[in-house]
C-alpha positions as CSV (number, residue, x, y, z in Angstrom):
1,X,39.7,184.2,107.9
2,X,36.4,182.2,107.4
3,X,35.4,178.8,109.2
4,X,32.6,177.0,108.7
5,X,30.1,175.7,111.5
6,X,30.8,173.9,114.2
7,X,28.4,171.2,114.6
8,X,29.2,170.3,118.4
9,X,28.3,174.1,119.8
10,X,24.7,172.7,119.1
11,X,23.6,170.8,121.6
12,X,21.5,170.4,124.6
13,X,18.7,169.0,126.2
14,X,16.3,166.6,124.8
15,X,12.2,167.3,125.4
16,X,11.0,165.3,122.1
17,X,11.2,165.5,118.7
18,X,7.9,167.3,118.2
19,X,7.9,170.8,116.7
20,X,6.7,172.3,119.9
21,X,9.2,170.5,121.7
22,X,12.0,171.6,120.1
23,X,14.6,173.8,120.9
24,X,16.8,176.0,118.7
25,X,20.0,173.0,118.3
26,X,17.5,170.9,117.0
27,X,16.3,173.0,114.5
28,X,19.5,175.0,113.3
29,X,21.2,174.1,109.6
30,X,24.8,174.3,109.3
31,X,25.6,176.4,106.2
32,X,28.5,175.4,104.5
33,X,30.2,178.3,102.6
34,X,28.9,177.7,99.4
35,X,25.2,177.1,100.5
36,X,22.2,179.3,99.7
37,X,18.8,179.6,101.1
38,X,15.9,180.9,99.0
39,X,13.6,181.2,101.8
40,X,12.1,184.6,102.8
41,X,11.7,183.9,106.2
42,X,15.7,182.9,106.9
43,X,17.5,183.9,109.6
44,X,21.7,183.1,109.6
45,X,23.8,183.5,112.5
46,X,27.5,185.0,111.3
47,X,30.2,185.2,113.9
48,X,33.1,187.9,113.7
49,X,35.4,186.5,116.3
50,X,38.1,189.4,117.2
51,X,38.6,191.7,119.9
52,X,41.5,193.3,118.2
53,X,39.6,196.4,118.4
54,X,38.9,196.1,122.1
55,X,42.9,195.8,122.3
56,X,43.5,198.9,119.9
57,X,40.7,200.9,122.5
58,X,42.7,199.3,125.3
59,X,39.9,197.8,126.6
60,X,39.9,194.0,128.2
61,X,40.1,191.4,125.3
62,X,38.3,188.3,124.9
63,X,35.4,189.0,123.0
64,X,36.7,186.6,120.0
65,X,35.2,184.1,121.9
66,X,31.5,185.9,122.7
67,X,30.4,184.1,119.2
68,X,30.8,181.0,120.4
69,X,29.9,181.3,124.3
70,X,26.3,182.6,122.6
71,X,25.8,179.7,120.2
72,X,26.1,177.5,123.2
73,X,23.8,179.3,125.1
74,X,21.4,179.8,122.3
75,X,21.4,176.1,121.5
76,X,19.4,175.5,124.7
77,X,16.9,177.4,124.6
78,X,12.7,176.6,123.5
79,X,12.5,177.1,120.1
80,X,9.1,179.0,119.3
81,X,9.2,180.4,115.8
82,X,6.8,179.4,112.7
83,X,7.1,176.1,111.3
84,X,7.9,178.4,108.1
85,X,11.1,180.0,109.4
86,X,14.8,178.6,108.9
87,X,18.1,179.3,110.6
88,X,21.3,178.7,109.7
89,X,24.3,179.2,111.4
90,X,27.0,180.3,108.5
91,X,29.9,180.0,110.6
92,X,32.9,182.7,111.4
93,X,35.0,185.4,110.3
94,X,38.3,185.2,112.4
95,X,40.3,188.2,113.1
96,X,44.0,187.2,112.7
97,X,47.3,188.2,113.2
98,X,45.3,192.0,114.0
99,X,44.4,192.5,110.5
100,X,41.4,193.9,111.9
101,X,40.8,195.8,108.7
102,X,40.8,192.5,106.3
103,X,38.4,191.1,108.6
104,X,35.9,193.7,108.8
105,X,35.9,193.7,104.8
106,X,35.4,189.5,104.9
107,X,32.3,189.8,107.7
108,X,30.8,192.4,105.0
109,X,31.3,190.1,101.8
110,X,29.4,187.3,104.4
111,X,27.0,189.9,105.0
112,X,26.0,190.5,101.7
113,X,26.3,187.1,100.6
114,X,23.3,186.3,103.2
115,X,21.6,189.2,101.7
116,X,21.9,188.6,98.5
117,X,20.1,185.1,99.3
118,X,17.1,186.0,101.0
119,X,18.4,185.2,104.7
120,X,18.7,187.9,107.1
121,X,22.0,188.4,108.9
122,X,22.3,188.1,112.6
123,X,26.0,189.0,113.9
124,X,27.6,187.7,117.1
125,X,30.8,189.6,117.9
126,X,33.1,190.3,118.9
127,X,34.5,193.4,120.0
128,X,32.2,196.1,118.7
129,X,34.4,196.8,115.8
130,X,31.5,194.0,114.9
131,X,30.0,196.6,113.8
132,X,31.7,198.1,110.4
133,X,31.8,194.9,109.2
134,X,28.5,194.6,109.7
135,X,27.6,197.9,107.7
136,X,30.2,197.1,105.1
137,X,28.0,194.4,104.3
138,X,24.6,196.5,104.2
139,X,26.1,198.9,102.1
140,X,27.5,196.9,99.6
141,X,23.9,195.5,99.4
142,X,21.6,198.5,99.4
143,X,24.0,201.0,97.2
144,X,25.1,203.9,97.9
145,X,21.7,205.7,97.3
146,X,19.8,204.4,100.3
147,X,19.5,206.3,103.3
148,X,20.8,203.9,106.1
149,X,19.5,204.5,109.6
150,X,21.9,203.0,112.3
151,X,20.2,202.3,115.7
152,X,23.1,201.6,118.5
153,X,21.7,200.6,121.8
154,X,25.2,201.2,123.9
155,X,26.7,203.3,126.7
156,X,29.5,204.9,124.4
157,X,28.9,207.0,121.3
158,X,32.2,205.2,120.0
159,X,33.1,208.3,117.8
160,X,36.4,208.5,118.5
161,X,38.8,210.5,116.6
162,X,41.8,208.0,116.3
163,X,44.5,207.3,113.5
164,X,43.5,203.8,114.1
165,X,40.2,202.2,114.0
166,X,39.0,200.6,116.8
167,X,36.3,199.5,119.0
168,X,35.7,203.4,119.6
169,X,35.6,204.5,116.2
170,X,33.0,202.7,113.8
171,X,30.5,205.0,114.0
172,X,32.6,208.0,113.1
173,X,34.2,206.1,110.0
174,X,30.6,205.6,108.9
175,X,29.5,208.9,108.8
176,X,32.7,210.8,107.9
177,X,32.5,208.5,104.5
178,X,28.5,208.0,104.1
179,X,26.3,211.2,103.7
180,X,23.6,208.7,103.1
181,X,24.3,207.5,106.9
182,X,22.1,208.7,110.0
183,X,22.8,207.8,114.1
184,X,20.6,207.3,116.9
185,X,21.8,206.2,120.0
186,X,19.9,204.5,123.0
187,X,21.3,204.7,126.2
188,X,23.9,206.8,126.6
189,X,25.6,207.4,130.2
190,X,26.9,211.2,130.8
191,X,30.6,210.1,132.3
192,X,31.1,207.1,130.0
193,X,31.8,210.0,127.1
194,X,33.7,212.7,127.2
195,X,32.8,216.6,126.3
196,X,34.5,216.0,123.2
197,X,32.2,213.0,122.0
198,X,29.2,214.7,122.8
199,X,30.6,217.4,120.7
200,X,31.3,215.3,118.2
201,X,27.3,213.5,118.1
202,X,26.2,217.3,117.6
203,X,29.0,218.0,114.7
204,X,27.7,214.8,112.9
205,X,24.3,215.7,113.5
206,X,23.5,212.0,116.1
207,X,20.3,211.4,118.1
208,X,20.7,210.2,121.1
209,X,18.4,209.4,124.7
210,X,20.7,209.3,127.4
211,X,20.5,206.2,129.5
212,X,18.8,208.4,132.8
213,X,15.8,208.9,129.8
214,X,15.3,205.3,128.9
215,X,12.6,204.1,131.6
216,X,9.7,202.7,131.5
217,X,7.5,205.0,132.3
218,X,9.0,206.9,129.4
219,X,9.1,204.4,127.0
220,X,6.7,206.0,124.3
221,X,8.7,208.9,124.7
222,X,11.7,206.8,123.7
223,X,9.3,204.8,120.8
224,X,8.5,207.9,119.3
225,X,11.8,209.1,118.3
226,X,13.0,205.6,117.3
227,X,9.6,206.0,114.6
228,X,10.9,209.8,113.8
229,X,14.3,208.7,113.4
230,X,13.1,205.7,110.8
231,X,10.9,208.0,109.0
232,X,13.7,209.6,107.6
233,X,15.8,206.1,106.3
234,X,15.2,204.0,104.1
235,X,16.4,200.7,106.1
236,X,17.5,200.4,109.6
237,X,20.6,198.3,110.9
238,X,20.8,197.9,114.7
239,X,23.4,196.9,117.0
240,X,23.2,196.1,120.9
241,X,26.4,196.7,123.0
242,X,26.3,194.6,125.6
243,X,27.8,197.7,127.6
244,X,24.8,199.2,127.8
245,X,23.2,197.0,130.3
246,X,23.5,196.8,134.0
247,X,26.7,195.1,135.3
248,X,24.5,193.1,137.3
249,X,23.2,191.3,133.9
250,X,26.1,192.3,131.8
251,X,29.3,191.6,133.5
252,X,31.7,190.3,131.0
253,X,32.2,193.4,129.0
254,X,35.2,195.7,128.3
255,X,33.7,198.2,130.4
256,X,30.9,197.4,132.4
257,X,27.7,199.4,133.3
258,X,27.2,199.6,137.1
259,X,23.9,202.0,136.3
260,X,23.3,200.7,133.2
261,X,19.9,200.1,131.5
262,X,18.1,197.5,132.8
263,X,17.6,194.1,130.7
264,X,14.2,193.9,130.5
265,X,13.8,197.1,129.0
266,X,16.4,196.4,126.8
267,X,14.2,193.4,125.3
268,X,11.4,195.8,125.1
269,X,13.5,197.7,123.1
270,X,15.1,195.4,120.6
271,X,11.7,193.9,120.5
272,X,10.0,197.3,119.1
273,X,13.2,197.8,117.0
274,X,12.7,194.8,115.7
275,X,9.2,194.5,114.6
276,X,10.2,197.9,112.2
277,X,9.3,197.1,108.5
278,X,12.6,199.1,107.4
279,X,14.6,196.6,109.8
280,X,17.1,194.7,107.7
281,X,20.1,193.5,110.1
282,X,21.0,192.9,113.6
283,X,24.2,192.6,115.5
284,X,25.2,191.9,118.7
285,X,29.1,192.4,120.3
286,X,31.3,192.8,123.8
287,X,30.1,189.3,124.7
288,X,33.3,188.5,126.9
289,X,33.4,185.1,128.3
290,X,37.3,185.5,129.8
291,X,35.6,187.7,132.1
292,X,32.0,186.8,132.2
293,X,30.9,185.5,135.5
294,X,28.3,182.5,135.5
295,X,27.8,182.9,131.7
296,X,25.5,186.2,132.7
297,X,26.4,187.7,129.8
298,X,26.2,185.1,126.9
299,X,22.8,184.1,128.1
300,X,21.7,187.2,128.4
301,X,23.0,188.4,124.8
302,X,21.3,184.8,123.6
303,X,17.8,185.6,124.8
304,X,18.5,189.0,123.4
305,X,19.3,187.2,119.8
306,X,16.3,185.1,120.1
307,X,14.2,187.9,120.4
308,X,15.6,189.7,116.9
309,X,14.7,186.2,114.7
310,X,11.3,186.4,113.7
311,X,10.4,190.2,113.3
312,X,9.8,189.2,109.5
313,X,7.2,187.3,109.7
Protein backbone atom coordinates (compact mmCIF):
# COMPACT_ATOMS: atom_id res chain seq x y z
CA UNK A 1 0.00 0.00 0.00
CA UNK A 2 3.09 2.38 0.63
CA UNK A 3 5.38 4.04 -2.15
CA UNK A 4 8.10 5.97 -1.66
CA UNK A 5 8.74 9.51 -3.24
CA UNK A 6 8.72 10.37 -6.53
CA UNK A 7 11.57 12.41 -7.36
CA UNK A 8 10.32 13.77 -10.88
CA UNK A 9 6.92 15.49 -9.25
CA UNK A 10 9.65 18.07 -7.99
CA UNK A 11 10.43 20.23 -10.39
CA UNK A 12 10.15 23.65 -11.83
CA UNK A 13 11.51 26.73 -12.58
CA UNK A 14 15.07 27.81 -11.95
CA UNK A 15 15.70 31.59 -10.21
CA UNK A 16 19.17 30.65 -8.60
CA UNK A 17 20.52 28.68 -6.14
CA UNK A 18 20.47 31.21 -3.43
CA UNK A 19 18.31 30.52 -0.31
CA UNK A 20 16.07 33.42 -1.12
CA UNK A 21 15.81 32.23 -4.49
CA UNK A 22 14.68 29.07 -3.99
CA UNK A 23 11.53 27.48 -4.34
CA UNK A 24 9.95 24.54 -2.53
CA UNK A 25 11.49 21.51 -5.30
CA UNK A 26 14.69 22.77 -4.56
CA UNK A 27 14.46 22.54 -1.08
CA UNK A 28 12.28 19.26 -0.47
CA UNK A 29 14.05 15.79 0.89
CA UNK A 30 12.73 12.65 -0.31
CA UNK A 31 12.13 10.36 2.70
CA UNK A 32 12.72 6.93 2.11
CA UNK A 33 10.64 4.69 4.37
CA UNK A 34 13.08 3.89 6.82
CA UNK A 35 14.41 7.57 7.25
CA UNK A 36 14.06 9.77 10.38
CA UNK A 37 14.35 13.33 11.01
CA UNK A 38 15.27 14.73 14.51
CA UNK A 39 14.59 18.20 13.67
CA UNK A 40 11.90 20.12 15.56
CA UNK A 41 11.02 22.37 12.97
CA UNK A 42 10.13 19.33 10.18
CA UNK A 43 7.40 19.37 8.13
CA UNK A 44 6.56 15.87 5.89
CA UNK A 45 4.20 15.77 3.23
CA UNK A 46 2.22 12.08 3.30
CA UNK A 47 -0.11 11.28 0.42
CA UNK A 48 -3.30 8.97 0.94
CA UNK A 49 -4.13 8.37 -2.68
CA UNK A 50 -7.90 6.77 -2.82
CA UNK A 51 -11.23 7.97 -3.55
CA UNK A 52 -12.73 4.75 -2.71
CA UNK A 53 -14.65 6.54 -0.24
CA UNK A 54 -15.86 9.16 -2.63
CA UNK A 55 -17.13 5.94 -4.69
CA UNK A 56 -18.76 4.33 -1.41
CA UNK A 57 -20.61 8.17 -0.99
CA UNK A 58 -21.29 7.97 -4.71
CA UNK A 59 -19.65 10.93 -5.25
CA UNK A 60 -17.30 11.66 -8.58
CA UNK A 61 -13.92 9.66 -8.13
CA UNK A 62 -10.55 10.81 -8.83
CA UNK A 63 -9.22 12.25 -5.91
CA UNK A 64 -6.42 9.29 -5.70
CA UNK A 65 -4.63 11.45 -7.87
CA UNK A 66 -5.17 15.13 -5.87
CA UNK A 67 -1.77 14.02 -3.93
CA UNK A 68 0.10 14.19 -6.71
CA UNK A 69 -1.58 17.07 -8.87
CA UNK A 70 -0.61 19.19 -5.46
CA UNK A 71 3.03 18.13 -5.28
CA UNK A 72 3.37 19.38 -8.77
CA UNK A 73 1.89 22.42 -8.05
CA UNK A 74 3.55 23.00 -4.74
CA UNK A 75 7.01 22.32 -6.36
CA UNK A 76 6.71 25.68 -8.13
CA UNK A 77 6.06 27.83 -5.85
CA UNK A 78 8.71 30.71 -3.74
CA UNK A 79 10.00 29.01 -1.05
CA UNK A 80 10.01 31.46 2.13
CA UNK A 81 10.46 29.56 5.31
CA UNK A 82 13.50 29.70 7.93
CA UNK A 83 16.75 28.60 6.83
CA UNK A 84 16.07 26.21 10.06
CA UNK A 85 13.00 24.34 8.74
CA UNK A 86 13.07 20.90 6.68
CA UNK A 87 10.51 19.20 4.52
CA UNK A 88 10.29 16.03 3.42
CA UNK A 89 8.05 14.46 1.29
CA UNK A 90 7.46 10.69 2.71
CA UNK A 91 5.75 9.39 -0.08
CA UNK A 92 2.13 7.54 -0.38
CA UNK A 93 -0.33 5.27 1.05
CA UNK A 94 -2.38 3.69 -1.94
CA UNK A 95 -5.85 2.61 -1.53
CA UNK A 96 -6.18 -0.72 -3.43
CA UNK A 97 -8.41 -3.12 -4.58
CA UNK A 98 -11.15 -0.88 -2.05
CA UNK A 99 -9.59 -1.95 0.99
CA UNK A 100 -10.37 1.35 2.10
CA UNK A 101 -10.20 0.21 5.68
CA UNK A 102 -6.45 -1.32 5.49
CA UNK A 103 -5.46 1.84 4.11
CA UNK A 104 -6.80 4.18 6.55
CA UNK A 105 -4.91 1.94 9.31
CA UNK A 106 -1.38 2.27 7.03
CA UNK A 107 -1.80 6.34 6.56
CA UNK A 108 -2.16 6.24 10.53
CA UNK A 109 0.98 3.98 11.31
CA UNK A 110 2.77 6.86 8.68
CA UNK A 111 1.26 9.31 10.72
CA UNK A 112 2.55 8.32 13.80
CA UNK A 113 5.79 7.29 12.57
CA UNK A 114 6.32 11.18 11.50
CA UNK A 115 5.27 11.93 14.95
CA UNK A 116 7.09 9.84 16.74
CA UNK A 117 10.21 11.65 14.91
CA UNK A 118 9.77 15.05 15.50
CA UNK A 119 8.26 16.01 11.90
CA UNK A 120 4.87 17.27 11.68
CA UNK A 121 2.52 15.52 9.30
CA UNK A 122 0.95 17.26 6.40
CA UNK A 123 -1.74 14.96 4.46
CA UNK A 124 -2.67 15.37 0.76
CA UNK A 125 -5.79 13.23 -0.08
CA UNK A 126 -7.61 11.96 -1.27
CA UNK A 127 -11.13 11.55 -0.89
CA UNK A 128 -11.91 12.91 2.52
CA UNK A 129 -11.98 9.44 4.10
CA UNK A 130 -8.24 11.31 4.30
CA UNK A 131 -9.25 12.02 7.23
CA UNK A 132 -9.60 8.82 9.71
CA UNK A 133 -6.48 7.88 8.63
CA UNK A 134 -5.23 10.92 9.59
CA UNK A 135 -6.71 10.69 13.24
CA UNK A 136 -5.77 7.10 13.51
CA UNK A 137 -2.44 8.33 13.39
CA UNK A 138 -2.88 11.21 16.15
CA UNK A 139 -4.43 8.96 18.41
CA UNK A 140 -2.12 6.25 18.36
CA UNK A 141 0.37 9.05 19.21
CA UNK A 142 -1.29 11.14 21.96
CA UNK A 143 -3.19 8.04 23.89
CA UNK A 144 -6.29 7.71 24.58
CA UNK A 145 -6.21 10.32 27.47
CA UNK A 146 -5.86 13.49 25.49
CA UNK A 147 -8.68 15.49 24.59
CA UNK A 148 -8.44 15.83 20.76
CA UNK A 149 -10.03 18.93 19.11
CA UNK A 150 -10.93 18.33 15.38
CA UNK A 151 -11.31 21.51 13.33
CA UNK A 152 -13.04 20.59 9.76
CA UNK A 153 -13.31 23.56 7.43
CA UNK A 154 -15.91 21.88 4.91
CA UNK A 155 -19.49 22.30 3.52
CA UNK A 156 -20.71 18.80 4.85
CA UNK A 157 -20.80 17.67 8.44
CA UNK A 158 -19.92 14.07 6.92
CA UNK A 159 -21.76 12.29 9.87
CA UNK A 160 -23.42 9.98 8.03
CA UNK A 161 -25.02 7.02 9.52
CA UNK A 162 -24.00 4.30 7.03
CA UNK A 163 -23.06 0.42 7.41
CA UNK A 164 -20.12 1.36 5.38
CA UNK A 165 -17.57 3.96 5.94
CA UNK A 166 -17.15 6.43 3.58
CA UNK A 167 -16.33 9.83 2.57
CA UNK A 168 -19.52 10.87 4.70
CA UNK A 169 -18.83 9.13 7.70
CA UNK A 170 -15.39 9.88 9.46
CA UNK A 171 -16.38 12.19 11.69
CA UNK A 172 -19.19 10.10 13.16
CA UNK A 173 -16.77 6.96 13.59
CA UNK A 174 -14.64 9.29 15.59
CA UNK A 175 -16.89 10.36 18.03
CA UNK A 176 -19.12 7.34 18.39
CA UNK A 177 -15.62 5.51 19.50
CA UNK A 178 -13.64 8.54 21.12
CA UNK A 179 -15.25 10.32 24.27
CA UNK A 180 -12.01 12.17 24.36
CA UNK A 181 -12.95 13.58 20.71
CA UNK A 182 -14.61 17.16 20.20
CA UNK A 183 -15.98 18.79 16.49
CA UNK A 184 -16.06 22.12 15.21
CA UNK A 185 -17.00 22.79 11.88
CA UNK A 186 -16.35 25.98 9.61
CA UNK A 187 -18.46 26.57 6.90
CA UNK A 188 -21.29 24.73 6.75
CA UNK A 189 -23.97 25.34 3.90
CA UNK A 190 -27.86 24.82 5.06
CA UNK A 191 -28.95 22.55 1.83
CA UNK A 192 -25.64 20.64 1.54
CA UNK A 193 -26.94 18.67 4.90
CA UNK A 194 -29.81 17.22 5.56
CA UNK A 195 -32.35 17.73 8.83
CA UNK A 196 -30.96 14.57 9.93
CA UNK A 197 -27.18 15.63 9.97
CA UNK A 198 -27.91 18.66 11.69
CA UNK A 199 -29.56 16.53 14.15
CA UNK A 200 -26.98 14.47 14.38
CA UNK A 201 -24.08 17.60 15.12
CA UNK A 202 -26.57 18.45 18.14
CA UNK A 203 -26.77 14.54 19.32
CA UNK A 204 -22.86 14.46 19.33
CA UNK A 205 -22.66 17.62 20.84
CA UNK A 206 -20.62 19.55 17.23
CA UNK A 207 -19.84 23.27 16.91
CA UNK A 208 -20.40 24.51 13.92
CA UNK A 209 -20.54 28.42 11.89
CA UNK A 210 -22.47 28.00 8.99
CA UNK A 211 -20.94 29.12 5.84
CA UNK A 212 -23.56 32.53 5.54
CA UNK A 213 -21.60 33.34 9.17
CA UNK A 214 -18.02 33.10 7.91
CA UNK A 215 -17.30 36.71 6.55
CA UNK A 216 -15.04 38.97 7.00
CA UNK A 217 -16.53 41.46 8.76
CA UNK A 218 -17.31 38.71 11.25
CA UNK A 219 -14.21 37.11 11.35
CA UNK A 220 -13.44 37.74 15.17
CA UNK A 221 -16.66 36.46 15.82
CA UNK A 222 -15.54 33.25 13.98
CA UNK A 223 -11.79 33.60 15.89
CA UNK A 224 -13.33 33.59 19.07
CA UNK A 225 -15.00 30.34 18.98
CA UNK A 226 -12.16 28.56 17.20
CA UNK A 227 -10.01 29.93 20.71
CA UNK A 228 -13.18 28.67 22.91
CA UNK A 229 -13.34 25.53 21.10
CA UNK A 230 -9.34 24.93 21.70
CA UNK A 231 -9.59 25.92 25.26
CA UNK A 232 -11.21 22.84 25.92
CA UNK A 233 -8.53 20.19 23.90
CA UNK A 234 -5.61 19.32 24.54
CA UNK A 235 -4.27 19.27 20.68
CA UNK A 236 -5.99 20.33 17.59
CA UNK A 237 -5.98 18.35 14.18
CA UNK A 238 -7.49 20.26 11.19
CA UNK A 239 -8.67 19.26 7.97
CA UNK A 240 -9.75 21.64 4.86
CA UNK A 241 -12.28 20.09 2.32
CA UNK A 242 -11.77 21.57 -0.60
CA UNK A 243 -15.67 21.56 -0.87
CA UNK A 244 -15.96 24.21 1.17
CA UNK A 245 -14.70 26.84 -1.16
CA UNK A 246 -16.40 28.63 -4.00
CA UNK A 247 -16.65 26.59 -7.24
CA UNK A 248 -15.19 29.45 -8.86
CA UNK A 249 -11.74 28.55 -6.98
CA UNK A 250 -12.58 25.01 -6.18
CA UNK A 251 -13.99 23.17 -9.10
CA UNK A 252 -12.59 19.75 -9.15
CA UNK A 253 -14.45 18.46 -6.17
CA UNK A 254 -17.06 15.68 -5.67
CA UNK A 255 -19.51 18.26 -4.99
CA UNK A 256 -18.76 21.61 -5.76
CA UNK A 257 -19.65 24.85 -3.80
CA UNK A 258 -21.37 27.41 -6.18
CA UNK A 259 -21.79 29.86 -2.75
CA UNK A 260 -19.11 28.55 -1.12
CA UNK A 261 -16.62 30.43 1.22
CA UNK A 262 -14.40 32.48 -0.43
CA UNK A 263 -10.51 31.59 -0.78
CA UNK A 264 -9.07 34.26 0.69
CA UNK A 265 -10.89 33.96 3.79
CA UNK A 266 -10.18 30.48 3.76
CA UNK A 267 -6.25 31.31 4.05
CA UNK A 268 -7.16 33.67 6.78
CA UNK A 269 -8.50 30.97 8.38
CA UNK A 270 -6.11 28.12 8.06
CA UNK A 271 -3.63 30.78 8.78
CA UNK A 272 -5.12 31.62 12.43
CA UNK A 273 -5.77 27.84 12.81
CA UNK A 274 -2.52 27.33 12.20
CA UNK A 275 -0.55 29.62 14.29
CA UNK A 276 -2.54 27.70 17.43
CA UNK A 277 0.08 26.30 19.99
CA UNK A 278 -2.14 23.12 20.50
CA UNK A 279 -2.01 22.65 16.55
CA UNK A 280 -0.38 19.29 15.87
CA UNK A 281 -1.57 18.07 12.21
CA UNK A 282 -2.98 19.21 9.07
CA UNK A 283 -4.70 17.57 6.22
CA UNK A 284 -6.00 18.43 3.14
CA UNK A 285 -8.55 16.13 0.66
CA UNK A 286 -11.23 16.25 -2.57
CA UNK A 287 -8.40 17.61 -4.65
CA UNK A 288 -9.87 16.03 -7.99
CA UNK A 289 -7.75 16.54 -11.02
CA UNK A 290 -10.16 14.16 -13.49
CA UNK A 291 -12.37 17.06 -13.11
CA UNK A 292 -10.44 20.01 -12.14
CA UNK A 293 -10.48 22.70 -14.74
CA UNK A 294 -7.17 24.64 -15.36
CA UNK A 295 -5.58 22.97 -12.27
CA UNK A 296 -7.86 25.68 -10.03
CA UNK A 297 -8.12 23.38 -7.57
CA UNK A 298 -4.55 21.79 -6.91
CA UNK A 299 -3.03 25.21 -6.93
CA UNK A 300 -5.32 26.48 -4.86
CA UNK A 301 -5.13 23.43 -2.20
CA UNK A 302 -1.03 23.99 -2.75
CA UNK A 303 -1.01 27.64 -1.63
CA UNK A 304 -3.38 26.46 1.02
CA UNK A 305 -0.58 23.68 2.17
CA UNK A 306 2.10 26.26 2.03
CA UNK A 307 0.40 28.37 4.30
CA UNK A 308 0.08 25.29 7.19
CA UNK A 309 4.23 24.70 7.04
CA UNK A 310 5.76 26.98 9.34
CA UNK A 311 3.13 27.70 12.15
CA UNK A 312 5.91 26.08 14.49
CA UNK A 313 8.28 28.18 14.40
Amino acid sequence: MYTTPNTQLWTGRLDGDLPEERRFHQVIQLQANQSVSKNKSAFSIIGFASDEGVRRNQGRIGARKGPDAIRKQLAKLPYCLPEEAQLYDAGDVHCNNGLLEAAQRELGEKVHEQLSTHNIPIIFGGGHETFYGHYLGIRKFLGVEKKIGIINIDAHFDLRDDDIPSSGTMFRQVLERDANAGYLCLGIQRFGNTKALFDASAQFGCEYVLEENVRFSQISDVFKQIDSFAKKHDFIIFTLCMDAIDASAAPGVSAPSPLGMNPKLVKVLLKYIAANEKTISFDISEVNPEIDESEKNSKTGCISCSRNTGWIL
